[in-house]
ZAFI-282005 format. One record per residue (C-alpha): x, y, z; residue in three letters. Coordinates in nm, 3 decimals, always signed. Example, Ala and Ser with C-alpha at 12.3 -4.5 7.8 and 13.67 -1.06 7.14 Angstrom:
REM ZAFI-282005
+1.230 | -0.450 | +0.780 | ALA
+1.367 | -0.106 | +0.714 | SER
This chain:
REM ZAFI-282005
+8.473 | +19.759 | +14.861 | UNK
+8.596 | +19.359 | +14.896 | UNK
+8.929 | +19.377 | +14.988 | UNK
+9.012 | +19.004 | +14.984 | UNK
+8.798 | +18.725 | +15.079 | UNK
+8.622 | +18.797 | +15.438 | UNK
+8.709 | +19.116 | +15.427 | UNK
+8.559 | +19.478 | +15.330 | UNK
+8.581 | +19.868 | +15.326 | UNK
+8.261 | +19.960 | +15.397 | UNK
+8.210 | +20.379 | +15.310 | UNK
+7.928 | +20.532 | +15.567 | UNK
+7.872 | +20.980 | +15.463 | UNK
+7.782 | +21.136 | +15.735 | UNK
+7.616 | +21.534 | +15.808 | UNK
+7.878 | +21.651 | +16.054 | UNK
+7.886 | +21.991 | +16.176 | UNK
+7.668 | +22.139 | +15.854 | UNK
+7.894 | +21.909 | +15.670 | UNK
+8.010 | +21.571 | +15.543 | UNK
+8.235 | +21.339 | +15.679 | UNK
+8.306 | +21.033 | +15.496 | UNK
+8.372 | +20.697 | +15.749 | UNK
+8.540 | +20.389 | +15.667 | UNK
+8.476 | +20.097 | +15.862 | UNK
+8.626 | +19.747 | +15.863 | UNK
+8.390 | +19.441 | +15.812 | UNK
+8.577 | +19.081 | +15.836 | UNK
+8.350 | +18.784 | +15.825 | UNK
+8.305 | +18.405 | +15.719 | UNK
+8.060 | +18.130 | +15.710 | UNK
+7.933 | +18.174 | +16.040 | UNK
+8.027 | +18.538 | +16.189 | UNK
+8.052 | +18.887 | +16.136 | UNK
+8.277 | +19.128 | +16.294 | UNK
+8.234 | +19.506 | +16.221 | UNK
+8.525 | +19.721 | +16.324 | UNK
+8.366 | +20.081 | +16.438 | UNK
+8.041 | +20.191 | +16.440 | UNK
+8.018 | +20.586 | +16.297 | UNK
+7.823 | +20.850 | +16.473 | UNK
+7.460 | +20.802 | +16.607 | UNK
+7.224 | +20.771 | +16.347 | UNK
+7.359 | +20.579 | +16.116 | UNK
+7.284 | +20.229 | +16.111 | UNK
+7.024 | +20.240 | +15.824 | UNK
+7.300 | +20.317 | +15.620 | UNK
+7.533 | +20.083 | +15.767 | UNK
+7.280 | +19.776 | +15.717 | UNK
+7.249 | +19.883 | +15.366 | UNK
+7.655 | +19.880 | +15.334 | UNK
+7.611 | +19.485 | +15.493 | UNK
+7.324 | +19.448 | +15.218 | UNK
+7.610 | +19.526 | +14.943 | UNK
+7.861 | +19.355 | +15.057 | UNK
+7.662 | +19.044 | +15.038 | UNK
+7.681 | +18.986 | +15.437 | UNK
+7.390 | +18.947 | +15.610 | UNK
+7.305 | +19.188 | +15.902 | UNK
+7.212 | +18.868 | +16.089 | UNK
+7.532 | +18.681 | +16.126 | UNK
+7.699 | +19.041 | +16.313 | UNK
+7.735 | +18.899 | +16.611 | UNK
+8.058 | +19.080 | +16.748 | UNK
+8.177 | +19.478 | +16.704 | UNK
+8.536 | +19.564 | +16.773 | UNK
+8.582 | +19.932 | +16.923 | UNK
+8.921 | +20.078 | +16.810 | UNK
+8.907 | +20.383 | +17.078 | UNK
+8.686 | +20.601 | +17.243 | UNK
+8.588 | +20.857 | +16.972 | UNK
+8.228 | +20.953 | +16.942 | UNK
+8.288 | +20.896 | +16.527 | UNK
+8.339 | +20.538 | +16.646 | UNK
+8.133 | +20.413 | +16.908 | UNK
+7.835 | +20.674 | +16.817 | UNK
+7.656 | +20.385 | +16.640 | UNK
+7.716 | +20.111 | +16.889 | UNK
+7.404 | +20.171 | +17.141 | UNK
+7.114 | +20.174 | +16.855 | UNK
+7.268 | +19.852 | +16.697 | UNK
+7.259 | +19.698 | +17.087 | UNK
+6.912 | +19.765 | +17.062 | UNK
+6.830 | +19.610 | +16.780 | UNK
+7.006 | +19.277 | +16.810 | UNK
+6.891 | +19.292 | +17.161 | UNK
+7.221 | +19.325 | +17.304 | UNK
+7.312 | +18.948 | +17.152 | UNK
+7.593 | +19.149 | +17.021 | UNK
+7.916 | +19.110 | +17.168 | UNK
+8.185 | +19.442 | +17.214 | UNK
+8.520 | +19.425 | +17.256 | UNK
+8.814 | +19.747 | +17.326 | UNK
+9.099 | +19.761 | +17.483 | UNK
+9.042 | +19.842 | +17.870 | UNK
+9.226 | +20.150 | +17.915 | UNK
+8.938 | +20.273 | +17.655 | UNK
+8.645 | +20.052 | +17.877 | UNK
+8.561 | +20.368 | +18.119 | UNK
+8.485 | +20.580 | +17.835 | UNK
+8.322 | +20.380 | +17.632 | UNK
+8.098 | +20.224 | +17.920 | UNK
+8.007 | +20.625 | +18.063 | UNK
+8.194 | +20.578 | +18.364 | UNK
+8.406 | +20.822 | +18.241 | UNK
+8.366 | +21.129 | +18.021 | UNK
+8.543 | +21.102 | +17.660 | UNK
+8.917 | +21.284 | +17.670 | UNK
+8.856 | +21.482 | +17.399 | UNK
+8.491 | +21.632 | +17.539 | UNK
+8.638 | +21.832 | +17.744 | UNK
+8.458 | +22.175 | +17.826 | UNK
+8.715 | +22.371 | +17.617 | UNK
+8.644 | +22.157 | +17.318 | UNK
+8.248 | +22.138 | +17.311 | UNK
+8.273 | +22.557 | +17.295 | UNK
+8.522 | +22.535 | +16.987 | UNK
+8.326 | +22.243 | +16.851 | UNK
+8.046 | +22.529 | +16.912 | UNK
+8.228 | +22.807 | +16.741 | UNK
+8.319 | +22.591 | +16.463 | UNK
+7.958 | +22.521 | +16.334 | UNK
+7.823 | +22.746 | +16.044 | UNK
+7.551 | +22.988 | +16.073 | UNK
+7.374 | +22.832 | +15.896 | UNK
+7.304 | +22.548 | +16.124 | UNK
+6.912 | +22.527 | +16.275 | UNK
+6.931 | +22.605 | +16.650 | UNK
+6.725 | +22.293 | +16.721 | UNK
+7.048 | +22.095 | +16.544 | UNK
+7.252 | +22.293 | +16.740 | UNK
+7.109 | +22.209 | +17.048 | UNK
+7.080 | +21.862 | +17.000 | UNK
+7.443 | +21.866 | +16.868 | UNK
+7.604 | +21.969 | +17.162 | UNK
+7.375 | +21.742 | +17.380 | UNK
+7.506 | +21.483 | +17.197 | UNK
+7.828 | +21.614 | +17.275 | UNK
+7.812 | +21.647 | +17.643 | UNK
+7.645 | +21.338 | +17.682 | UNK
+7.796 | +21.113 | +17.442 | UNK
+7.651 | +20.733 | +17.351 | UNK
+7.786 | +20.472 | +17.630 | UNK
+7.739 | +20.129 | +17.561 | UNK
+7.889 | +19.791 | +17.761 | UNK
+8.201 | +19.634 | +17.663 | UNK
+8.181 | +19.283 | +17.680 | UNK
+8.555 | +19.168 | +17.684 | UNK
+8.878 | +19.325 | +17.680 | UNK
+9.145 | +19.294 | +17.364 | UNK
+9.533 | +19.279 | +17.404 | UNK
+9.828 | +19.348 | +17.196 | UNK
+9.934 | +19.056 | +16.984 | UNK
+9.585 | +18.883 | +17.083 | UNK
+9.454 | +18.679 | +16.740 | UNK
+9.061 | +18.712 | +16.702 | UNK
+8.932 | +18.409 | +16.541 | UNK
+8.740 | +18.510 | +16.225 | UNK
+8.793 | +18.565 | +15.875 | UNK
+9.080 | +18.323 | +15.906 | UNK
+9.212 | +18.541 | +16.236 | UNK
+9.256 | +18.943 | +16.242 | UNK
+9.562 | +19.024 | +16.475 | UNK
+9.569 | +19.275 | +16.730 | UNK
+9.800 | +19.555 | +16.727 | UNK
+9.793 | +19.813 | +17.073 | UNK
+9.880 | +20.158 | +16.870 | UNK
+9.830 | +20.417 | +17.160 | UNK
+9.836 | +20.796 | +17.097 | UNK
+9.562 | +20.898 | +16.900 | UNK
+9.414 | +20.769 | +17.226 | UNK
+9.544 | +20.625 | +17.498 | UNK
+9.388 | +20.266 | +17.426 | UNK
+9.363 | +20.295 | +17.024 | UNK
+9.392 | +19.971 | +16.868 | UNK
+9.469 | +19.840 | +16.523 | UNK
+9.381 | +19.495 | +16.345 | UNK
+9.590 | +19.306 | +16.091 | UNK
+9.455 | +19.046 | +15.852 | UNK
+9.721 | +18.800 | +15.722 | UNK
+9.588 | +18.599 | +15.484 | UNK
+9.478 | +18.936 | +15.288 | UNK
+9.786 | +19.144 | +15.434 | UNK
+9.560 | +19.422 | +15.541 | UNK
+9.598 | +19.681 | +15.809 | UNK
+9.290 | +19.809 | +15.958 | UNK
+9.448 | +20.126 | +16.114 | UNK
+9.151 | +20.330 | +16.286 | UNK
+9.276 | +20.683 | +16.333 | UNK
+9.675 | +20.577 | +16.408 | UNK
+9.688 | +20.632 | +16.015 | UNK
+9.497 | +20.839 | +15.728 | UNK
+9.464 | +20.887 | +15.359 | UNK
+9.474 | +21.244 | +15.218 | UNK
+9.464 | +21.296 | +14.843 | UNK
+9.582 | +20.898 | +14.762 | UNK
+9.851 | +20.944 | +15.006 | UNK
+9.898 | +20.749 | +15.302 | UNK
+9.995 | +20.981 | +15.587 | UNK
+9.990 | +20.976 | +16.004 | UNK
+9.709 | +21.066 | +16.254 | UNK
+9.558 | +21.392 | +16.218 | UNK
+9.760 | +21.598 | +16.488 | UNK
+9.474 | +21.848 | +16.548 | UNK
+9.276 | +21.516 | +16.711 | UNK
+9.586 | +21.343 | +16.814 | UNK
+9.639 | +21.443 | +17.174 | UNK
+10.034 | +21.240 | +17.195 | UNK
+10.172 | +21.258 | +16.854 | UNK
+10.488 | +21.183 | +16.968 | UNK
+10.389 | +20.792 | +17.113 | UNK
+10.125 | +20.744 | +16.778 | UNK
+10.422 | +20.806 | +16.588 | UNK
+10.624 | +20.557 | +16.815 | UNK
+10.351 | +20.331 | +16.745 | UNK
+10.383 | +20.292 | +16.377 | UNK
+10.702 | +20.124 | +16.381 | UNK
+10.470 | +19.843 | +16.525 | UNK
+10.360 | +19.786 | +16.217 | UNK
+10.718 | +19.696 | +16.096 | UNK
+10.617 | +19.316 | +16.228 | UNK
+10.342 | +19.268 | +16.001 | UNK
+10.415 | +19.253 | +15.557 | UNK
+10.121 | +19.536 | +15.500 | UNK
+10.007 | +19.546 | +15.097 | UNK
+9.678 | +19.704 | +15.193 | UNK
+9.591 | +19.927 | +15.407 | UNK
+9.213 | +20.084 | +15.551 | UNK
+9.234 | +20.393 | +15.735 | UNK
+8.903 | +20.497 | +15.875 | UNK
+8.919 | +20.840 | +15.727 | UNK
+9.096 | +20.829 | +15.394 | UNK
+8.995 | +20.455 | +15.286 | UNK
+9.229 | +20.292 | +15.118 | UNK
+9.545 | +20.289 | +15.059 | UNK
+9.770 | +20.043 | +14.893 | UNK
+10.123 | +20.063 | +14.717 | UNK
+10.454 | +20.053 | +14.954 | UNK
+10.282 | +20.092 | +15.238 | UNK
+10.587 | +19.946 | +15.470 | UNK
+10.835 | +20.172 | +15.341 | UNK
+10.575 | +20.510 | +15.344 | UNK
+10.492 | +20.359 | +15.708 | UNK
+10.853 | +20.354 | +15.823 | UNK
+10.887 | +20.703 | +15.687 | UNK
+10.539 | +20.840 | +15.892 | UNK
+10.718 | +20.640 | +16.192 | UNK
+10.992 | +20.886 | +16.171 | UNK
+10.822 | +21.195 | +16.143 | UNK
+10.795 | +21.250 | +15.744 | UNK
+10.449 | +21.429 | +15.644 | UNK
């Protein structure tokens, strides 16, 4: 979905855990470069090319992917599409997230304790070779190079120049972008969309609620008509106002 000019929702369905999980990446690009915010779990880029194809960008001109935070849902997809641009891509995250996303370190929320639940949570359905190779996948998550570090407040030049907004809590290095010219918030996880309604970070994956709660009133700086949450979509009405009420702990 074309947001404004240089920028789109693009809307990746995952099988998840004998289910479906619906992603919602951020693509901002112009005459010259492509910027793709999140790359979904491993396995998807077929379907993420295709999502370039209709948004009339060509897969060519990516040349740079913006990591909001650690979470396997969002830099899953990042080492396959290294491959095939032969690493001419560049990445960029914040650098408290860097160790994790570079293997150095194991991802926060992999912890022993939550590849069992993760475990106990799939159906029985589930083939025991998926199963396997789920919690592989799990236990040794994707680890890719990040290329440059990003900073609160820092202005990335494409699309007119995306804004960079430190939201920590959902992780302790989660980022968000804002878009000016189109007054768009690309919120990651610090935000989601349930039913239509915009509402705050899912606290069962939201290891600090209290400072990703603190965060939001960041977003008081910025005039927000439109707003992509990675899972929800889109959201757009009084997003300012139903912000400052999320900031101060309305569901």
């Amino acid at each position: 979905m074309q947001i404004a000019q240089g920028i789109e929702m693009l809307e990746i369905t995952a099988e998840v855990m004998g289910g479906t999980d619906t992603l919602y990446p951020a693509l901002l690009w112009d005459e010259d470069h492509a910027v793709l915010v999140d790359t979904g779990y491993p396995g998807l880029l077929d379907k993420i090319k295709k999502a370039f194809e209709l948004a009339g960008v060509a897969w060519s001109t990516l040349d740079t992917v913006v990591l909001t935070h650690q979470d396997i849902d969002h830099i899953g997809g990042l080492p396959s599409m290294l491959d095939e641009a032969n690493e001419t891509i560049k990445v960029l995250a914040h650098p408290i997230e860097q160790p994790y996303i570079e293997g150095e370190r194991m991802l926060l929320k992999h912890t022993p304790e939550a590849i069992a639940a993760a475990e106990a949570m799939l159906p029985p359905h589930v083939p025991e070779e998926w199963r396997r190779a789920f919690l592989h996948l799990l236990a040794h998550p994707p680890k890719a190079k990040v290329d440059a570090v990003i900073e609160d407040g820092q202005k990335l030049p494409v699309a007119g120049g995306v804004i960079v907004v430190e939201t920590p809590g959902h992780s302790p290095g989660h980022v968000s972008l804002y878009h000016p010219a189109s007054r768009t918030l690309i919120a990651a996880d610090s935000l989601t969309v349930k039913n239509g309604e915009l509402h705050g970070p899912d606290p069962r994956v939201t290891p600090d609620m209290a400072t990703a709660l603190s965060s939001l009133r960041k977003y008081a700086d910025y005039a927000v008509e439109n707003v992509i949450c990675y899972h929800g979509g889109l959201y757009r009405g009084d997003a300012g106002r139903r912000i400052a009420e999320l900031a101060e702990g309305a569901q």
